[in-house]
N, C-alpha and C positions, 0 to 999 in steps of 0.2 A: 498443490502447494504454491506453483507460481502464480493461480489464479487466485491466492488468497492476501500471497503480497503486494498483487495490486489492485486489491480489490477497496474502493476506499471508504467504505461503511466498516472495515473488517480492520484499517488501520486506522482509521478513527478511533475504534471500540479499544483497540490494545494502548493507544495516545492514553486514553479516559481511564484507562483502568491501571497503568504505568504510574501518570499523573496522582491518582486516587491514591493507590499505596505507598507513594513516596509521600502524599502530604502527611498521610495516617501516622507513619511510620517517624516523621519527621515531628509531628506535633505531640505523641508520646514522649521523644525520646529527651527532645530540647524541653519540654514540663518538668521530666526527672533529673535533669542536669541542670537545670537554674532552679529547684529547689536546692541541691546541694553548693551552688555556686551561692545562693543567697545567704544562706548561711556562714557560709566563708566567708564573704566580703562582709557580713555583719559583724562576725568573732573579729575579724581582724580591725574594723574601723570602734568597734567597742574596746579592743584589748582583749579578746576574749578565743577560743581555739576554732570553737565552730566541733561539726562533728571531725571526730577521732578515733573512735573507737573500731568501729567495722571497718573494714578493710585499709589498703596504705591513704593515710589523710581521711579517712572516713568517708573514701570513692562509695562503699557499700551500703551507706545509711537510706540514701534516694532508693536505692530498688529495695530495701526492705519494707522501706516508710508502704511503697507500692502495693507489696505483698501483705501489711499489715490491713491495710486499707480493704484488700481485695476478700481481706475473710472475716471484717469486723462483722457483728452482729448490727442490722440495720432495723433502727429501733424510730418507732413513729409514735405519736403521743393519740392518746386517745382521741381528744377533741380536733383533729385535725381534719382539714377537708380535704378528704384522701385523694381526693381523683385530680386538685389543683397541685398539693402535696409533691405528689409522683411526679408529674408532670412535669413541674418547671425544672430540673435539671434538664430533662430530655430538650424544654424550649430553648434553655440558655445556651447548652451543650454542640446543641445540632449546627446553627450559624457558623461554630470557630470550626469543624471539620469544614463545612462546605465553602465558606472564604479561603481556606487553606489552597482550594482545587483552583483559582484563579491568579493566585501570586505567582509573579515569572522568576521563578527560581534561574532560569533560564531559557533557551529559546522553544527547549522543545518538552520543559517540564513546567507547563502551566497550559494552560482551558484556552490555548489560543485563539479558538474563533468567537471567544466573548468578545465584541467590541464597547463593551460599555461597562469595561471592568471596576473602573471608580465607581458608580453609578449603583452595579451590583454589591459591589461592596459596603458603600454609604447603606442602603435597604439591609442588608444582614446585620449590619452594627447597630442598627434601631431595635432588631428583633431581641436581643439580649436585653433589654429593660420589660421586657415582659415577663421574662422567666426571675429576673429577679424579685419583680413587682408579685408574681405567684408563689412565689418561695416568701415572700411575707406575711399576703395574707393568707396561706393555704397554711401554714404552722399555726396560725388561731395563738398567737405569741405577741404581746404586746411590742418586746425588743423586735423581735422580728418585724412584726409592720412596720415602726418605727423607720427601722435602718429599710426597708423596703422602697419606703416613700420615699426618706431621705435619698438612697440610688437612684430613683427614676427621675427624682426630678435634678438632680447631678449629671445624669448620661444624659437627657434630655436637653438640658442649658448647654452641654458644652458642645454637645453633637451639633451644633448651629456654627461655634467658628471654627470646629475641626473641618469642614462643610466648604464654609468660605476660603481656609487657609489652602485651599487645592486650589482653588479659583483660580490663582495665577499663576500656576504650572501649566494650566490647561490651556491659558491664556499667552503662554509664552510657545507652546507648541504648535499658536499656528500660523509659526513663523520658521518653525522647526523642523516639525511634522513631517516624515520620508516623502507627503507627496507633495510636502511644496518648497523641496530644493531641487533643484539643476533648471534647465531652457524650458522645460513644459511641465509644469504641476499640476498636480492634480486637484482642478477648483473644484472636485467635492471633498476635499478634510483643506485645504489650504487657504486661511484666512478664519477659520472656526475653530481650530484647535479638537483634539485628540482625547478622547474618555478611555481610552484603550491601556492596560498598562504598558501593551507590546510595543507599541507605538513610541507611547513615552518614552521607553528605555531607549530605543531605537535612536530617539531625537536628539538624545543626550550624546550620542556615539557618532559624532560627523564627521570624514574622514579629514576635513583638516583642523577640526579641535575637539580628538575624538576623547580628553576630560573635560570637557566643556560640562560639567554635571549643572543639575537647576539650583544647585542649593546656591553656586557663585550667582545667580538671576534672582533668588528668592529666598535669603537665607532669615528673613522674619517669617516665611510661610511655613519655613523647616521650625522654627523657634514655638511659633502657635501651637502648629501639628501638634510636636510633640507633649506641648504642653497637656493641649485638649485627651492625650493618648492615658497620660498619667493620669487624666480625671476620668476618662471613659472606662480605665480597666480599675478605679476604686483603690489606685494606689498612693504612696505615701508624695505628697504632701495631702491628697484627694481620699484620703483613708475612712470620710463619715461616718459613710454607711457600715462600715464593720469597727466603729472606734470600741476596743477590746475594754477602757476606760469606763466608758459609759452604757453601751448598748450590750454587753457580754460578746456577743461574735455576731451581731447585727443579723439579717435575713438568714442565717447560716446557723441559728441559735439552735435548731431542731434538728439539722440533721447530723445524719453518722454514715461512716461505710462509704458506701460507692457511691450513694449519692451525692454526699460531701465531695465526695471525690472529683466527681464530675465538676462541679463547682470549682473545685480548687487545680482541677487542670483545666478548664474552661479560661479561668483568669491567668493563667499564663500564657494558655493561648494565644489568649487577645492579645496580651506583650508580644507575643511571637509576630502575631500579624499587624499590629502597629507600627512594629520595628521595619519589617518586609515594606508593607505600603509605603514607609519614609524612603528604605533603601530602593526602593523602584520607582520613585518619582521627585525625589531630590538628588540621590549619591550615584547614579548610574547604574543601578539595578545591577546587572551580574556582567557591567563592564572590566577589565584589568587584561594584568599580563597574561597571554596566552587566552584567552576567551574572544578566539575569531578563528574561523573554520579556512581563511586563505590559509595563515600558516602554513595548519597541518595539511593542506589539499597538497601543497608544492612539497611540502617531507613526505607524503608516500604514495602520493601521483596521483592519477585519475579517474584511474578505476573503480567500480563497483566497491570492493569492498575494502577501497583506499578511501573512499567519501564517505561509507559508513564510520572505518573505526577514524578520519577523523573529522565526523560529529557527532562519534562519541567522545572523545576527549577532550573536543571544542565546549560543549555540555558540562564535563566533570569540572572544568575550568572555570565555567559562568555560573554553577553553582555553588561552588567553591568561594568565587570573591561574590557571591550576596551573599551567604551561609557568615562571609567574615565579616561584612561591616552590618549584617545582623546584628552581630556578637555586638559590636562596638556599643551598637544603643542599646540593647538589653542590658550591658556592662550598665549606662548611663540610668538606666532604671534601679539595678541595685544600689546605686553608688547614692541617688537620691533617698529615695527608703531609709538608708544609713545614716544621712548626713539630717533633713530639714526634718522641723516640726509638724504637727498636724494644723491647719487650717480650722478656722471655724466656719462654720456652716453659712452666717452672715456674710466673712472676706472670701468664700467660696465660690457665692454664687452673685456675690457687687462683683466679684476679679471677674466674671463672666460674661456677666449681663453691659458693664460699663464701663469697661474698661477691652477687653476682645475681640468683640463685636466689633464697634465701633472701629475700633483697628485695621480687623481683615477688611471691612467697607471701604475704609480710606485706602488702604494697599492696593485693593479691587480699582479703585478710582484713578488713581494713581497709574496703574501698571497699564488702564487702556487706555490712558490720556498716553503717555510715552510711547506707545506702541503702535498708537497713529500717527505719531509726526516724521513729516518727509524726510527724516534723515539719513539714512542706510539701515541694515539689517544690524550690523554692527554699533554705532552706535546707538540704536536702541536700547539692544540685549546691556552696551556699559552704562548707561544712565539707567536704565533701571533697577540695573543691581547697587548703583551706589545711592540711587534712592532708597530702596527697600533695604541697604544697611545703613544709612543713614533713621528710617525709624524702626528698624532695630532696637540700635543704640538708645535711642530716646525711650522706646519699649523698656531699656535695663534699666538705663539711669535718669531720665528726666521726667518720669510721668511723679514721681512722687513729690518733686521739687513744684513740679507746676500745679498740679492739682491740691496739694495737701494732703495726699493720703500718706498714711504711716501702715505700717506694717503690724502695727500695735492695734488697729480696725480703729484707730478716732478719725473721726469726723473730719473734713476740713472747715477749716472758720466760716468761709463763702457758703459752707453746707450747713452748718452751725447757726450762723447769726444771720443772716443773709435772709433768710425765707420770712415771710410776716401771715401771720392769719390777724384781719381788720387791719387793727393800726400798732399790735402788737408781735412782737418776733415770734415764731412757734417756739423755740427756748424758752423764752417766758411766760407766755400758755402753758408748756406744758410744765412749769416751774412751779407754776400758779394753782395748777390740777394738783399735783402731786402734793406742794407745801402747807396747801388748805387743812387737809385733813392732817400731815403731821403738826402742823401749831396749834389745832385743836386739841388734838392727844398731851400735845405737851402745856400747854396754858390746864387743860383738867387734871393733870400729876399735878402742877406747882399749886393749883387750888385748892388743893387735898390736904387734909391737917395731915402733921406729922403725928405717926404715935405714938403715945404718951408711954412711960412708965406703968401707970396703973391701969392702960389697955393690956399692958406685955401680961403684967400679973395674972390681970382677969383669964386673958388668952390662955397661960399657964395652966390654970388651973382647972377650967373647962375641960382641958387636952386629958386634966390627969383622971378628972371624972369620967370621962369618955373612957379611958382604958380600964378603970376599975369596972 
């Protein structure tokens, strides 16, 4: 037995397999409690109860919704191409368990010898646009392809500046980074910055400003993130590809049962790990009161199994405060859903392409111009945060003042009247296309006699021969 506690292929294997059913365990549970939280905060921001009936406040509606689900009958349509069909739950599904195994819940319940946790991460979140891309065309369903296409190319556009919005976390860490503080750092991570999420958290926790979190350094890379989170997981304002309106239930038209299922805990999933990735690389991941092992070492000494139980409590601590400000932005995901309208597919993917993009780039530019000049470490880290809340701000409130765009998807004037094909505006090219054939339509009505009385008659009476 003692050769098995130190044996380190053997404490690896129990880390991996600990890790594995706490995420398992964690990504069911928190599915079936923000289906019924979602409800709730919708009953209540509609005026309306939400579930009631099963259990006290209808706590019992989620695990039945579970058990309905788990004995539907699983019905597949004839024409479908069974083997793509089947398949994409399992491709979409598979990614949100195995991202689960690298989020640092805490220190000792995440995949800690990944060092290139964002990196892994960024590769799994791509994977899910395939299963949903499968799940459209393998239903052999018009709606389905539709909302197929429409998702992929939605996860696609935005997975570019959720992508870039990390850039300057990583960028700030390698100034951060455990191995390039104190007299001798470490010049291989110090001055390149940090892909690791362990790291990250780490860097956030200095002991002389140990809430120093990145979100006060980067709080427009927090604002992007999350945005891009709400379009990568197909939620509401980013709802396209399943608009109930137009598409019926979009990629999701055909199935029923488990596989649906998979599908529908899948996309909360992704809330889940969205949420984690924010809270581990902007909010201090599983820093707060009580989540540090000195502590507890000086309350019940030195010993063997005084270091054990406390970093086991050090642990129930750190994942305790990421498990809460989880919550927070999950909370922030229902509350939106509630609150704003659905997007059209054109201000979806212009908000994307031309407006986000461009953003993280200048942030990117920005954060390593400030980050090279000889002014201390501290100054720095303050000029860059109030640059990057400075555009921000401009992100909320002045992009629409300076550009002309309206929220309504018109045009700005400069986009309007401004462009010329030859020597005339494309406004009026394409005024000239279109008004051609309507003043021909309408010059052949106004040339067209009126009918007479004695056409109606004739008309009349044809009709009545006809029916005799």
């Amino acid at each position: 037995m003692n050769n098995l506690l130190t044996n380190d292929i053997f404490l690896i294997f129990i880390h991996f397999v600990i890790t594995f059913v706490f995420s398992l365990g964690f990504l069911m549970t928190a599915a079936t409690v923000l289906v019924y939280l979602e409800r709730k905060v919708q009953g209540y921001a509609q005026d309306r109860y939400g579930p009631l009936h099963y259990g006290p406040g209808g706590i019992l509606q989620s695990p039945f919704d579970v058990i309905k689900l788990l004995l539907k009958e699983d019905v597949k349509v004839g024409k479908a191409d069974g083997i793509v069909f089947r398949l994409a739950p399992v491709v979409f599904f598979a990614p949100v368990i195995t991202a689960f195994v690298v989020l640092p819940f805490s220190p000792y319940l995440t995949a800690g010898a990944l060092g290139t946790g964002i990196i892994f991460y960024v590769a799994l979140s791509s994977i899910d646009v395939i299963g949903v891309f499968m799940a459209g065309w393998g239903s052999n369903n018009k709606y389905s392809l539709i909302g197929g296409l429409r998702s992929a190319a939605q996860m696609i556009s935005y997975e570019l500046p959720l992508v870039l919005s990390l850039v300057g976390v990583v960028m700030v860490t390698s100034l951060l980074a455990p191995g390039c503080i104190g007299a001798h750092p470490n010049l291989t991570t110090c001055g390149v910055g940090s892909i690791s999420f362990t790291q990250i958290v780490e860097a956030q926790m200095q002991p002389g400003a140990p809430w120093f979190w990145f979100v006060l350094a980067q709080p427009l890379g927090l604002l992007v993130y999350f945005i891009c989170g709400l379009a990568e997981t197909n939620r509401s304002p980013f709802d396209l590809p399943e608009a109930e309106s137009e598409l019926v239930a979009g990629y999701l038209t055909e199935y029923s049962g488990l596989r649906w299922a998979m599908f529908f805990l899948g996309e909360y999933g992704n809330m889940a790990i969205v949420s984690a990735v924010a809270t581990a690389l902007f909010l201090g991941g599983w820093s707060g009161p009580g989540a540090s092992a000195v502590p507890w070492e000086a309350l019940f000494g030195h010993s063997a199994v005084a270091i054990f139980f406390s970093q086991v409590i050090f642990n129930i601590f750190g994942a305790f405060w990421f498990t809460v400000k989880m919550g927070v932005l999950l909370g922030v995901f229902l509350w939106i859903r509630a609150t704003l309208p659905r997007l059209r597919a054109d201000q979806l993917m212009r908000f994307a392409w031309l407006f986000l993009i461009p953003l993280t780039l200048i942030n990117i530019l920005i954060t390593g111009f400030i980050l090279l000049l000889p002014i201390g470490l501290v100054a720095q880290l303050a000029v860059s945060a109030v640059v990057n809340l400075i555009l921000m701000l401009f992100m909320i409130f002045g992009l629409g003042r300076l550009t002309g765009v309206s929220s309504k998807g018109k045009l700005p004037k400069w986009a309007r009247d401004g462009r010329t094909v030859g020597s005339a505006p494309v406004g009026a090219v394409g005024a000239r296309r279109i008004g051609a054939p309507v003043a021909a339509l309408s010059a052949a009505g106004a040339n067209r006699a009126a009918p007479t009385p004695t056409d109606n008659a004739e008309s009349d009476l044809a009709e009545t021969a006809a029916r005799k």
